[in-house]
C-alpha positions in Angstrom: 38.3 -65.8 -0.7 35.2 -63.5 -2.3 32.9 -65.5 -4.9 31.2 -63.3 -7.6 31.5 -59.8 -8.1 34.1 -57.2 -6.1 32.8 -54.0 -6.2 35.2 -51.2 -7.0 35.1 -47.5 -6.4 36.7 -44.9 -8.4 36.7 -41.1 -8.3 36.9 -40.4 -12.0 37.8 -36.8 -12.2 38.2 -33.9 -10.1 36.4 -31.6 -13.1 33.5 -32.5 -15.5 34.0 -34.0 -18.2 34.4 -32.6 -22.0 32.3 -33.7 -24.8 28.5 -35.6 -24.7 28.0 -37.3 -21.3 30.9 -36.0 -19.9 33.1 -39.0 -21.0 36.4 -37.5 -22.0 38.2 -36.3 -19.2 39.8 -32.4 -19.2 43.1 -31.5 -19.3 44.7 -30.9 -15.9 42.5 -33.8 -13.8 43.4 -36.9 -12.0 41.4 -40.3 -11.0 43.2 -41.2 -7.3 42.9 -44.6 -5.8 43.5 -45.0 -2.1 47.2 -46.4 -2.0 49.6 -44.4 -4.8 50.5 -47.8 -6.4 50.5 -47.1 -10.4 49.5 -44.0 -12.2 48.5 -44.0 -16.0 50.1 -40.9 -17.3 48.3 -39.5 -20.5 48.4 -36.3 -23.3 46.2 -33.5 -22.6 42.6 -33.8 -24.6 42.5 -31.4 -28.2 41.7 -31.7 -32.0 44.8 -34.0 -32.3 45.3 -35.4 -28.7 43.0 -37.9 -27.7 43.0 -39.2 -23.9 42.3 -43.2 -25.4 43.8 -45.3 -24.8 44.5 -44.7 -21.2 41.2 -45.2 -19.7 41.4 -48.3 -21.3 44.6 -49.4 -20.0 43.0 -48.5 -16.8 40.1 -50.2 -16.9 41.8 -53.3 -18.1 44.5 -53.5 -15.2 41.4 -53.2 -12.5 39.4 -56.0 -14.9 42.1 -58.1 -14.7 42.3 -58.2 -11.1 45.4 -56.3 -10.7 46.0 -56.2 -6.8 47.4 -52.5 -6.9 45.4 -49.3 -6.5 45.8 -47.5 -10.1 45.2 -44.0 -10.4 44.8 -41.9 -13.8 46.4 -38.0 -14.6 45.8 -36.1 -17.8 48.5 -33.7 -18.1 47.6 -29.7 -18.1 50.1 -29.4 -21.0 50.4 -32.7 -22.4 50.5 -31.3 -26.1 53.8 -30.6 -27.9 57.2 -31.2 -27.4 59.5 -30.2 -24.3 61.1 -26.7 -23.9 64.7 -28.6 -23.9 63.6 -31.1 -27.3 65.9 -29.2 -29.3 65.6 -28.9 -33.0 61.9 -30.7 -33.0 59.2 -28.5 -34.2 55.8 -28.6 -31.7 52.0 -29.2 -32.6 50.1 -25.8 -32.9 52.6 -23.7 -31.5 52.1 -25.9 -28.4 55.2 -26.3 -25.2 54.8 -29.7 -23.1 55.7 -29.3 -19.8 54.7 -30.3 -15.8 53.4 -28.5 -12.9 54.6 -29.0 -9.8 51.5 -30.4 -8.7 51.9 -33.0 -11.2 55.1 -34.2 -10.6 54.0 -34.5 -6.5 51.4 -36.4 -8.6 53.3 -38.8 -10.1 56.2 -39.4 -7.7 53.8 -40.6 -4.8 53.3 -43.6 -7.1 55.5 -46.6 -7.6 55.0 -47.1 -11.5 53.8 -44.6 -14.0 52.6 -46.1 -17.2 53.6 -43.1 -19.5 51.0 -42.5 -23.3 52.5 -39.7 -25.2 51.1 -41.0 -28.8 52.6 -42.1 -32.3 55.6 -39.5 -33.1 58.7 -41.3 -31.9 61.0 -38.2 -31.0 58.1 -36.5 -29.1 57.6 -39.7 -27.5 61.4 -40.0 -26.3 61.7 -36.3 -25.9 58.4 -36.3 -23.7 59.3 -39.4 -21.1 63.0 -37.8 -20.8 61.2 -34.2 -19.5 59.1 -36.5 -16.9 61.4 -38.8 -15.7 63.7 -35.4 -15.6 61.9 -34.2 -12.5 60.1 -37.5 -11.5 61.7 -40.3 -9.6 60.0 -43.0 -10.4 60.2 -46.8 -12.9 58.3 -45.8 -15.8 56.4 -48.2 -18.0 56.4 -46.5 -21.8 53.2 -47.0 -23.9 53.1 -45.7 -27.7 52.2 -46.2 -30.8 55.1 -45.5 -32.6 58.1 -47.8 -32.4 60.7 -47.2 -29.4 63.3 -49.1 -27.8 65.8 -48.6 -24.9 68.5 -47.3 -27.1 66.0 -44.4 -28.4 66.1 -43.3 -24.6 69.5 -43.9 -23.5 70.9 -41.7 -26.6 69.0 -38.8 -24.5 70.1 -39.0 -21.5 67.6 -41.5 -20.2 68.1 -44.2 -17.6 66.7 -47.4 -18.6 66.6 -51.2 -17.4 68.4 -52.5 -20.7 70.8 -49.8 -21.8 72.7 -46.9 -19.6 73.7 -43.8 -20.6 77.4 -42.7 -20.1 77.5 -41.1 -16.4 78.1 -37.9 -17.8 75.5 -38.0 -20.1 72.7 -38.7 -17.5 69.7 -36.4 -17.6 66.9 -38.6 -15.3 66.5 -39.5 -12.1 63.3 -42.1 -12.9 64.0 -45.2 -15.2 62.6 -46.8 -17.8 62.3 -50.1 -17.1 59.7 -51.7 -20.2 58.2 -50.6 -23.4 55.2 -51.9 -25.1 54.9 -50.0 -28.7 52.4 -50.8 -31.0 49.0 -49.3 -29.5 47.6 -47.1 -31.2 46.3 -43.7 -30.1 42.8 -43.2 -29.7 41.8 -46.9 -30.1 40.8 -49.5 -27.5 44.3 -51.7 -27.3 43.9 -55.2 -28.4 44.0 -58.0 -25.9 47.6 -58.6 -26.8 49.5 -55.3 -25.8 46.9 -55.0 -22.8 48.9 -58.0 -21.9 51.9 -56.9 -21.8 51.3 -54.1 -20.4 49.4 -55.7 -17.2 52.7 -58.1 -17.6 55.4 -55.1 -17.1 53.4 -53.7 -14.6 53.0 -57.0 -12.0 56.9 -57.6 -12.8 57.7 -54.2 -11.6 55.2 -54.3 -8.8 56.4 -57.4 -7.6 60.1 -56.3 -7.4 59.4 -53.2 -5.5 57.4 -55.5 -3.1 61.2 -57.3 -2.9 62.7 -54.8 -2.2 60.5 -53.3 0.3 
């Protein structure tokens, strides 16, 4: 059993930094842990996207001694609203979308925590393009109010509610939501909670089931 302190090491970025000291990540770069455990999906950096809080929720899972290797991706083109979000209007003109290199990304994990920000039908409209093309349970983190319904009515698969069959538009799942933190702020001990909480549940039943 180790006494004191564990040391940890983390490649932060594969590009510099943005900003003084370096300390925002850019758009398009990924933090990658040895073993693809959980991967802490977030916006791209811009005037009204803000990477925080997902280095926190990163940090905060490895402080809290979370046994899992967790790895961090800014999206290239993490701004806007999906091509298929029909009758939503975009920020700036902007068109969210994946690369293939991201989705490979993401799908080598087991969890994805997934921070798309504080408007709800972006939010919904967002995790339905990702879990589209990514296989994988997703862990939903926002600031604006969500629930499983908000999803299901889209065509997403989720723990709680189902869509119809036919209706069906994902092949990763949903599986917990913890609303309430707010973009570009530190989260308060309370959501962190949660969030660490969703994540060892989910953990824990793909150890099961492995």
């Amino acid at each position: 059993m180790p006494i004191g302190r564990v040391t940890q090491v983390v490649d932060c970025r594969e590009a510099m930094g943005m900003g003084k000291g370096g300390g925002l990540a850019q758009r398009g770069t990924i933090s990658e842990c040895r073993y693809p455990d959980v991967i802490v999906v977030g916006m791209s950096p811009g005037r009204r996207h803000v990477t925080k809080p997902v280095c926190d929720i990163t940090s905060g899972l490895r402080q809290q001694g979370v046994e899992y290797s967790i790895s961090t991706l800014v999206l290239n083109a993490g701004s806007g609203v999906p091509p298929d979000a029909t009758g939503i209007s975009g920020a700036l003109g902007a068109s969210f979308g994946l690369t293939s290199k991201e989705i490979a990304q993401i799908e080598r994990h087991k969890v994805a925590i997934l921070h798309h920000g504080n408007v709800r039908s972006h939010v919904v409209h967002k995790v339905r393009f990702i879990l589209t093309y990514c296989d994988v349970k997703a862990v939903v983190v926002s600031q604006a109010p969500v629930d499983f319904e908000d999803f299901a009515k889209v065509g997403v698969k989720t723990s709680m509610v189902m869509p119809p069959a036919d209706r069906i538009k994902t092949k990763g799942t949903v599986m917990a939501i913890v609303s309430g933190v707010t973009r570009g702020q530190t989260p308060t001990r309370e959501k962190m909670v949660d969030v660490i909480s969703a994540v060892m549940k989910l953990m824990k039943k793909q150890e099961k089931l492995e």
